[in-house]
TORVEXTI-192048 format. One record per residue: residue in three letters; x, y, z of N, C-alpha, C in turn. Coordinates in steps of 0.2 Angstrom, whole numbers, plus 5000, padded with zeros to 4 digits. Layout:
ALAXYZXYZXYZ
...
END
This chain:
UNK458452735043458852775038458852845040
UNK459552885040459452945040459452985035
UNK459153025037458653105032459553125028
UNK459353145023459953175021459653255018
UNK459853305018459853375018460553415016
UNK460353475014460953495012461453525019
UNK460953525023461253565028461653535032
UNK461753445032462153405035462753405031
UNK462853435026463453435020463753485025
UNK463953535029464253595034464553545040
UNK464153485040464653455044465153415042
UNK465353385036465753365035466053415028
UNK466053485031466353535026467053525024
UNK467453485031468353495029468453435022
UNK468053385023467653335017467853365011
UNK467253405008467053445006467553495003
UNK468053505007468453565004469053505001
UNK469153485005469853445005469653394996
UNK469153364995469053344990468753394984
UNK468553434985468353504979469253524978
UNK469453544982470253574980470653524976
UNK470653454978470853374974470953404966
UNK470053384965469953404955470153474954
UNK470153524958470253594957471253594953
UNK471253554958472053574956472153524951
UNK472153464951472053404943471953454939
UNK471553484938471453544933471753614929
UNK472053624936472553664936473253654934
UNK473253584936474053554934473953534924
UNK473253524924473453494916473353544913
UNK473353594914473453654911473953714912
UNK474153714919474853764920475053724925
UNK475853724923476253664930476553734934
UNK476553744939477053784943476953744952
UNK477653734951477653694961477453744964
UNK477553794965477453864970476753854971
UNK476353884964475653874964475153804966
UNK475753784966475153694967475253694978
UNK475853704980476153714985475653754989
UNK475653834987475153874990474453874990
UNK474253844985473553814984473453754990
UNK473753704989473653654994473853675000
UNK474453725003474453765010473753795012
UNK473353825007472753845009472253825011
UNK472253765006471653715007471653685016
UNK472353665015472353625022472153685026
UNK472153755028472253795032471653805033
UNK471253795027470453815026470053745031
UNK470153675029469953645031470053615039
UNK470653635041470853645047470453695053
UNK470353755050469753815052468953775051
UNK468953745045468253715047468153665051
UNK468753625052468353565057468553585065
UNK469053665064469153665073468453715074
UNK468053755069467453805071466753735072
UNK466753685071466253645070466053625079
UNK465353655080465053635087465053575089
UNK465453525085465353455090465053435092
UNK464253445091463653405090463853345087
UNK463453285089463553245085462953225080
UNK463053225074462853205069462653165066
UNK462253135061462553095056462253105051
UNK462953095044462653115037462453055035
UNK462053045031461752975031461852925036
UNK461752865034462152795036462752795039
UNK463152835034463952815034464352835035
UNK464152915039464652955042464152975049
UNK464653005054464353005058464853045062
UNK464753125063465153165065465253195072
UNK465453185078465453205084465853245087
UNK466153295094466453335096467253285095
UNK467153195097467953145096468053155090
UNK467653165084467853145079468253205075
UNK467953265078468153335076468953345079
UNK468953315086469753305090470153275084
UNK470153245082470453175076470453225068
UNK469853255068470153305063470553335063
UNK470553365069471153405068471853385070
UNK471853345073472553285072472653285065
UNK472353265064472453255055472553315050
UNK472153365052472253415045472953435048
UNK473053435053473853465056474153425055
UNK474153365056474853315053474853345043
UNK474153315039474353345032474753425032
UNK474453475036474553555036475253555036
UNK475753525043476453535040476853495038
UNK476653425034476753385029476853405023
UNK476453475021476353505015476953565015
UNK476753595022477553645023478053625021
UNK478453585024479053535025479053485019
UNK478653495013478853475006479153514999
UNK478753615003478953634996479853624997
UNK480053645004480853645002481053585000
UNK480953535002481053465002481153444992
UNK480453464990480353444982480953504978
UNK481353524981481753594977482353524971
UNK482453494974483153464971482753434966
UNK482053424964481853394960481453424954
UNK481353414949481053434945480253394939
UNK480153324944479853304941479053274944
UNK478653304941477953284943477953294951
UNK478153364954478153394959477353414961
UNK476853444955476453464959475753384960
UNK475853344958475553284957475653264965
UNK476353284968476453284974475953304979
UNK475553354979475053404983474453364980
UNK474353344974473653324975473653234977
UNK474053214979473953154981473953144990
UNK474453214990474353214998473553255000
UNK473253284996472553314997472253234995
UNK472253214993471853144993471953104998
UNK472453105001472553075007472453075012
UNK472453145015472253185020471353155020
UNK471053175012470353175013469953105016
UNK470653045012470552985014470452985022
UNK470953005026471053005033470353035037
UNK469953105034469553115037468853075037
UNK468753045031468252995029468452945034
UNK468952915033469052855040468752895046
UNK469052935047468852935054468252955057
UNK467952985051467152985052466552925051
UNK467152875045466652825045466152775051
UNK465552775047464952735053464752675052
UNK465052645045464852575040465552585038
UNK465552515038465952475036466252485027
UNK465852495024465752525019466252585018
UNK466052625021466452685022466952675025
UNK466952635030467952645035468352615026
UNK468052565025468652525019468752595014
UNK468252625011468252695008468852715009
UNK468552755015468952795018469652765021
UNK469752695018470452675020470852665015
UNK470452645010470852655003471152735000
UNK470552765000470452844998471352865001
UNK471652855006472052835011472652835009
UNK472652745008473252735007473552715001
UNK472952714994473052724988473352784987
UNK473252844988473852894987474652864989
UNK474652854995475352824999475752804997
UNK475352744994475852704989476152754982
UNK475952784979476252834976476752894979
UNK476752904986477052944989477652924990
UNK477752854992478152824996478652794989
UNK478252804986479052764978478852834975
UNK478852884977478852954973479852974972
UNK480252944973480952954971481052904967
UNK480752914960480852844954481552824954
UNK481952864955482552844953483152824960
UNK483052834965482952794972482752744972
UNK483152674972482952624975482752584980
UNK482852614988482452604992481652664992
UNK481452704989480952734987480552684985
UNK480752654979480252604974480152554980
UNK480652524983480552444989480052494994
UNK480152524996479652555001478952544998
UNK478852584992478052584991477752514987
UNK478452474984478152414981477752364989
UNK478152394995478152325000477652355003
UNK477352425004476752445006476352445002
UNK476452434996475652414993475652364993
UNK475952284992475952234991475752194999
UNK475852235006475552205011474852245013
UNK474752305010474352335012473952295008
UNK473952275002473352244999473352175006
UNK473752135007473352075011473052095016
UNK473352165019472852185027472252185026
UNK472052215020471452245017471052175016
UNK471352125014470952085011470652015021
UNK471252045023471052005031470352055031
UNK470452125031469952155034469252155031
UNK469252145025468652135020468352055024
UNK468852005024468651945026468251955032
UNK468451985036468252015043467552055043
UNK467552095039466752125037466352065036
UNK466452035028466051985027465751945033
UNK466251935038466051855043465551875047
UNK465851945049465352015053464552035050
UNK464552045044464152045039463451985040
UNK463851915039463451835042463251845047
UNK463451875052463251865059462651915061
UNK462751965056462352035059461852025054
UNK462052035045461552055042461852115041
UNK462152155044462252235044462952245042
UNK463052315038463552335039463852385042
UNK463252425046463152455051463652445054
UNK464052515060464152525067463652485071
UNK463452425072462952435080463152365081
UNK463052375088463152315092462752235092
UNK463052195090462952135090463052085094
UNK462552055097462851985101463551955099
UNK463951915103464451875102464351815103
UNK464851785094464951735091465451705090
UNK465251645089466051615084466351675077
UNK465651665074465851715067466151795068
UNK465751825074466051895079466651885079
UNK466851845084467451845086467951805079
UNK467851785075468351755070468351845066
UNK467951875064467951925060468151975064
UNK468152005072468252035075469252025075
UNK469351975076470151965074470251975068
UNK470051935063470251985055470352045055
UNK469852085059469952165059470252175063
UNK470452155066471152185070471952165066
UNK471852115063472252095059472552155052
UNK471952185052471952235046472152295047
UNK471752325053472152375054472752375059
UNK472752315061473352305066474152335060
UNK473952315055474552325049474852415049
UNK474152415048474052495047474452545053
UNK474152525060474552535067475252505070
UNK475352455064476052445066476152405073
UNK475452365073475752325081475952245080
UNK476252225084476752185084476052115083
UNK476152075080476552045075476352065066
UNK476252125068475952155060476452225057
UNK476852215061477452295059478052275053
UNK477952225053478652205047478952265044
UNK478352275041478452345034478752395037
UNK478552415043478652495046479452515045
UNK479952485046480652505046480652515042
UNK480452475034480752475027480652515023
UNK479752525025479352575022479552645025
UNK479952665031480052725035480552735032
UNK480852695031481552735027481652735022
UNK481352705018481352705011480752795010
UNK480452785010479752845009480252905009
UNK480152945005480253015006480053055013
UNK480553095016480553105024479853135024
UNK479453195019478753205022478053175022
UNK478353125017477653045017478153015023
UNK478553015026478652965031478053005038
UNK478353045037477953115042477453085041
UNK476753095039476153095037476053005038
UNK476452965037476152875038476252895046
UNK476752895049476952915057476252955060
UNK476052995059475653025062474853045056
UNK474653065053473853105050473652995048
UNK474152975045473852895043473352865050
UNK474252845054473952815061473552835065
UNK473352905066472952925070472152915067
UNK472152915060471752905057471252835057
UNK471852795056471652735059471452705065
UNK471652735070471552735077470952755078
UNK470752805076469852815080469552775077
UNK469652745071469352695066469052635072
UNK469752615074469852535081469452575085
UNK469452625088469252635094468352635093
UNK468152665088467552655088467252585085
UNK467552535082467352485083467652435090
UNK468052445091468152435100467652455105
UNK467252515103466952545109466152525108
UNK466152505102465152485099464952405098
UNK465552365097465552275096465752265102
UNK465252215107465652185112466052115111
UNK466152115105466552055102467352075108
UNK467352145105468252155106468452145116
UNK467652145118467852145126467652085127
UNK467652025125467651975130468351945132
UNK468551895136469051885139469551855135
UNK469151815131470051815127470251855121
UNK469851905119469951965114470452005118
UNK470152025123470552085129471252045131
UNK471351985129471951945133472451945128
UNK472151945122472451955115472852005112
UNK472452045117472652135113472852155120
UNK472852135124473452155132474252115128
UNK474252055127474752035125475052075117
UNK474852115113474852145106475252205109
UNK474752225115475152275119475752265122
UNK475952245125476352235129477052195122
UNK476852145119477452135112477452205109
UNK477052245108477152295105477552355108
UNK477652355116477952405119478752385118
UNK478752345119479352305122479852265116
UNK479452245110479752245105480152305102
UNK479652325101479652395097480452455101
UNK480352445108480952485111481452445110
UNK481452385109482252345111482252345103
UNK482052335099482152335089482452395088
UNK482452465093482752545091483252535092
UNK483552495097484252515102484552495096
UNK484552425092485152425088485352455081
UNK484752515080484752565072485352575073
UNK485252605067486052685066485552745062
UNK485052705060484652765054483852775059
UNK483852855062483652895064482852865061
UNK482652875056481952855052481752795054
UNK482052735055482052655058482052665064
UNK482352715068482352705075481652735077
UNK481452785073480552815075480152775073
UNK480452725066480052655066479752625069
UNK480052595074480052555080479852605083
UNK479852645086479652665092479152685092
UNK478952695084478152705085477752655087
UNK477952615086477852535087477552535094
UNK478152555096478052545105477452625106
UNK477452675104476952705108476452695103
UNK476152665098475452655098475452585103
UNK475752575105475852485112475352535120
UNK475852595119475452625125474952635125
UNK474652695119473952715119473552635118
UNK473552565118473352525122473052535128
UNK473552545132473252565138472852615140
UNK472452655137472052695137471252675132
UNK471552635129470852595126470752545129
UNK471052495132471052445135470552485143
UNK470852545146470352575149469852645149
UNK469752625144469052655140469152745140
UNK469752765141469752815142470052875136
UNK469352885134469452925126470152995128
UNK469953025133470453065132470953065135
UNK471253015138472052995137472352975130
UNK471952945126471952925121472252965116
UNK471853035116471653075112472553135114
UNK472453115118473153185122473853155121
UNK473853085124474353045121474653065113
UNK474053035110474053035101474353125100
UNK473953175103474253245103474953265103
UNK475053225107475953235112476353195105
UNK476053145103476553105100476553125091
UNK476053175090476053195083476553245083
UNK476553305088476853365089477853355089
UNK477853295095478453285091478853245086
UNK478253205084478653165076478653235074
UNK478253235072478053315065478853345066
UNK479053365074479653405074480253365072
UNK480153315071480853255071480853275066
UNK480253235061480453235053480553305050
UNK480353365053480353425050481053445051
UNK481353425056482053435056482553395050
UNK482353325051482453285046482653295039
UNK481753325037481753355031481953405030
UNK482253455035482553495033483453485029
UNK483753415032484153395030484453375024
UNK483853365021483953295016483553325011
UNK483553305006483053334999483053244994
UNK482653254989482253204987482753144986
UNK482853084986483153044984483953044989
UNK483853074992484553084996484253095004
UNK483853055006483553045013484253025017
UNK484652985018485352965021485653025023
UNK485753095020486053135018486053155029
UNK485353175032485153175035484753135041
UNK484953055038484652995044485252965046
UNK485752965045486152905048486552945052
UNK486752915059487152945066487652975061
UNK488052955058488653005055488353085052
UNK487753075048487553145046487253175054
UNK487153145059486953185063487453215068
UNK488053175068488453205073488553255073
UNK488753295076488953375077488453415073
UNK488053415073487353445072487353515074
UNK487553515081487153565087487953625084
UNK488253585080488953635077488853665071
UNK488353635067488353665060487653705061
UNK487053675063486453695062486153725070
UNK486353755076486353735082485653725086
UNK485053755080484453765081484053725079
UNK484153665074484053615071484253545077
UNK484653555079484853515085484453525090
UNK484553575093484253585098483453555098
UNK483053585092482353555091482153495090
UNK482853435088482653385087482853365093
UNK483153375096483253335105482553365109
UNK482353425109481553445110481253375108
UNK481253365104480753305102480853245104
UNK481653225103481753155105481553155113
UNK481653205119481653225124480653195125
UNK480553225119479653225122479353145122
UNK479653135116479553045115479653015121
UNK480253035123480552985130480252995135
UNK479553055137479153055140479553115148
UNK480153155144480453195148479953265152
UNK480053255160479553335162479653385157
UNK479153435156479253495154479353495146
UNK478853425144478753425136478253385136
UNK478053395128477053355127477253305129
UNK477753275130477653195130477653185135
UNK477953205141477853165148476953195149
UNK476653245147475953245148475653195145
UNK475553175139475553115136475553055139
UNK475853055143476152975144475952975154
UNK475753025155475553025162475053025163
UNK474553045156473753025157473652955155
UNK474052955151474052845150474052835155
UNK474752825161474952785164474352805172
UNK474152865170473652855174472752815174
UNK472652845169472152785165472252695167
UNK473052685166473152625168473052605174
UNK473352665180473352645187472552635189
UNK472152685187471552705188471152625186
UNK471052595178471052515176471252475180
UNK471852445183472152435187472452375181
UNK472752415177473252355170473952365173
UNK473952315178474552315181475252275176
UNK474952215174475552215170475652255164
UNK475152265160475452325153475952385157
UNK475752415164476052465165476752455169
UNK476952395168477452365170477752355164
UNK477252325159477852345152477952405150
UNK477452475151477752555150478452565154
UNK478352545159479252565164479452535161
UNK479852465160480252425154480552475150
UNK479952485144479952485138480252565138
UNK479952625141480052685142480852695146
UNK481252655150482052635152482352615146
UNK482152595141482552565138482252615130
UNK481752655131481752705125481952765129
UNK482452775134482652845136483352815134
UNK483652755134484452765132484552775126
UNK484052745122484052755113483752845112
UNK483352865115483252935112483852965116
UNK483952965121484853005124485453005121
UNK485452935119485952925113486052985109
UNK485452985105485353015098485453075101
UNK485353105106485253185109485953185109
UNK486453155113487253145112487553155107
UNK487553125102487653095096487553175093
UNK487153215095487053285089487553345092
UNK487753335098488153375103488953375100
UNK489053285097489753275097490053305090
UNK490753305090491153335083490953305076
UNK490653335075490353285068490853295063
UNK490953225059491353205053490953255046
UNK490553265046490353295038490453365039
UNK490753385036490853455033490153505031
UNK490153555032489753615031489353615024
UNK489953605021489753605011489353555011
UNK489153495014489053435011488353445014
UNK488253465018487353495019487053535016
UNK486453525014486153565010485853635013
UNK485553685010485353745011484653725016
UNK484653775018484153795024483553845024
UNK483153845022482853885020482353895026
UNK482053995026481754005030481153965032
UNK480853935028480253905028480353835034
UNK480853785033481053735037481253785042
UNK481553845042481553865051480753845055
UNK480453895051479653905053479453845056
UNK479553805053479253745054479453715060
UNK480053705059480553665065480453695072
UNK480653745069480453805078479653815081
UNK479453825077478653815078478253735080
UNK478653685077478353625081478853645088
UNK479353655090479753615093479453695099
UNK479153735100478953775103478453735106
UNK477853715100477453685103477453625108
UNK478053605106478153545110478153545117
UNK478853615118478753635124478153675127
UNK477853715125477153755127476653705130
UNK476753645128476053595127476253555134
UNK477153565135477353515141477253565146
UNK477353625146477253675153476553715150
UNK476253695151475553735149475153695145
UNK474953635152474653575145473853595146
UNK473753645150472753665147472653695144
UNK473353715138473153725131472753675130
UNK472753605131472353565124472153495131
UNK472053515137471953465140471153475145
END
């Protein structure tokens, strides 16, 4: 058992901030309501806890049993507090058209975020389900937060209604792991019938969560339905979340590497490239087509787990956070609460690059990154994968990235066409734009590029 001390509470300070700020502001709201103030509080918080977890020496750690904090786990913090950080930007403008239980908005997304860090530090079993509800029991709030929006409400009724079954495979999955071990510890155990029956349960659970195929249903419904800044934040601070969860019980159970575990999750991979890109090509609505395609590239970073290679993993997940963030930020600069269409469907986009020409411009930045174009995060991204895989020698999955990546560059070139051409919607019919969605949009879509020509910024 490990020692506990106060002085291991410094290691899991962004913890610590992110849940002290939670009840600070519940308190603050049942006594003064102001958006502004719940907004700027919750902007700070994340700045604070994003500062604490990039200062932390990445020594590894552990707080008791159940957490257990290392230089990966700290790369994954800050995934995470940055997906929260401009999730919270890109909502004060967003919540303007609204008037109702706006600041309850910021403290559900501080408990989400905090959910996300807990996951990714969990070391027990115990803690990952914690830290996964802590997670995605906010969510479900977020995602039916347009009450009077009826795809809002199907969104978060159909994410809570499957996420409860994932959670219940995963629990099953524990228990079986539990019989076999005794423990609910992180540590390696021989392989069994029971290992391997619960080793797939658990993939089965948070397979839901990562959106791979045959576990994605929800991803379209729930992506278009959700308000564009909870769609942000499931698309990126959720899934990355979850991701180092798999990775470390992939990299500590030799359950997940014997040969027909690995033949399991090669094929999950490769349906999940190859589905996911041919299910975009028939969208119209921009938020379904990122759907799917996130589909396909959590298919890729596959192939970097499957060759043990934490940091293709890790740069991948980087590339593809910076430019979702920029899609939806553009997105949401569109659209305001309950009127998500206004800003997703090929007709609102057309002629874009005519009414907004800098909003266009940043979202073609992005869609260009996803498609793994030179001279953007994404082709760095996808070239340490597809190197990972050369180097593995995963000849067929990297036969499904060529596939899968020819057929996600007609579907993102599309949309980049589509914002160039004379758009049907009038100027009036767009909503205001305010400085803050510039900030945001330009400054991802900067980043996008800086990270593709200058990737030992973060490589």
């Amino acid at each position: 058992m490990v020692p506990f001390s106060l002085t291991t509470l410094f290691h899991i300070l962004p913890i610590l901030i992110l849940s002290g700020a939670a009840v600070l502001l519940m308190l603050i709201i049942a006594f003064f309501r102001s958006h502004k103030m719940a907004f700027i509080f919750t902007f700070l918080t994340m700045t604070a806890a994003l500062i604490a977890a990039y200062s932390s020496d990445g020594s590894v750690q552990s707080v008791t049993d159940l957490l257990r904090i290392s230089s990966l786990i700290q790369h994954y913090w800050i995934l995470i507090l940055f997906s929260g950080l401009v999730c919270t930007g890109i909502s004060y403008p967003y919540l303007r058209s609204t008037t109702r239980f706006r600041e309850e908005w910021y403290l559900l997304l501080l408990v989400a975020t905090a959910g996300g860090l807990v996951l990714a530090a969990s070391y027990h079993f115990s803690m990952l389900f914690i830290g996964l509800e802590l997670m995605s029991i906010p969510l479900y709030g977020l995602a039916a937060f347009a009450l009077k929006h009826k795809p809002s409400l199907e969104a978060g009724l159909k994410y809570l209604v499957l996420s409860a079954v994932a959670s219940a495979f995963l629990l099953f999955g524990m228990a079986l792991i539990y019989a076999s071990t005794g423990s609910l510890s992180f540590s390696g155990a021989a392989s069994s019938s029971l290992m391997l029956l619960g080793g797939g349960l658990i993939l089965a659970g948070l397979g839901f969560k990562l959106s791979w195929v045959p576990f994605h249903i929800w991803t379209p419904d729930v992506y278009q339905g959700a308000p564009m800044p909870v769609t942000a934040f499931l698309a990126t601070a959720s899934k990355v979340a979850v991701m180092i969860a798999w990775i470390k019980l992939f990299a500590i159970f030799p359950v997940f590497h014997e040969q027909k575990m690995t033949l399991l999750l090669t094929w999950i991979a490769g349906a999940s490239i190859l589905l996911g890109n041919v299910l975009a090509v028939q969208q119209v609505s921009l938020k379904r087509l990122l759907a799917y395609s996130s589909i396909a590239h959590f298919g890729y970073v596959f192939i970097g787990l499957l060759a043990y290679n934490h940091a293709a993993i890790w740069i991948y997940l980087a590339t593809y956070v910076v430019a979702s963030l920029t899609a939806f930020a553009v997105l949401s600069s569109l659209t305001r609460m309950g009127d998500d269409q206004v800003g997703d469907h090929w007709v609102a986009l057309r002629g874009l690059a005519h009414r907004h020409p800098l909003l266009a411009v940043a979202l073609a930045v992005s869609l260009l990154s996803m498609a793994g174009i030179p001279l953007t995060a994404g082709f760095i991204g996808k070239f340490f994968v597809l190197a990972a895989g050369v180097n593995s020698a995963q000849w067929a999955l990297l036969t499904m990235v060529v596939i899968g990546s020819a057929i996600g560059l007609y579907y993102y070139l599309r949309v980049v066409s589509i914002l160039f051409q004379v758009g049907e919607r009038q100027e009036s019919a767009a909503p205001s734009i305010s400085w803050l969605n510039y900030f945001w949009v330009l400054g991802l879509a900067a980043m996008t590029l800086i990270l593709g020509v200058w990737p030992s910024l973060f490589v």
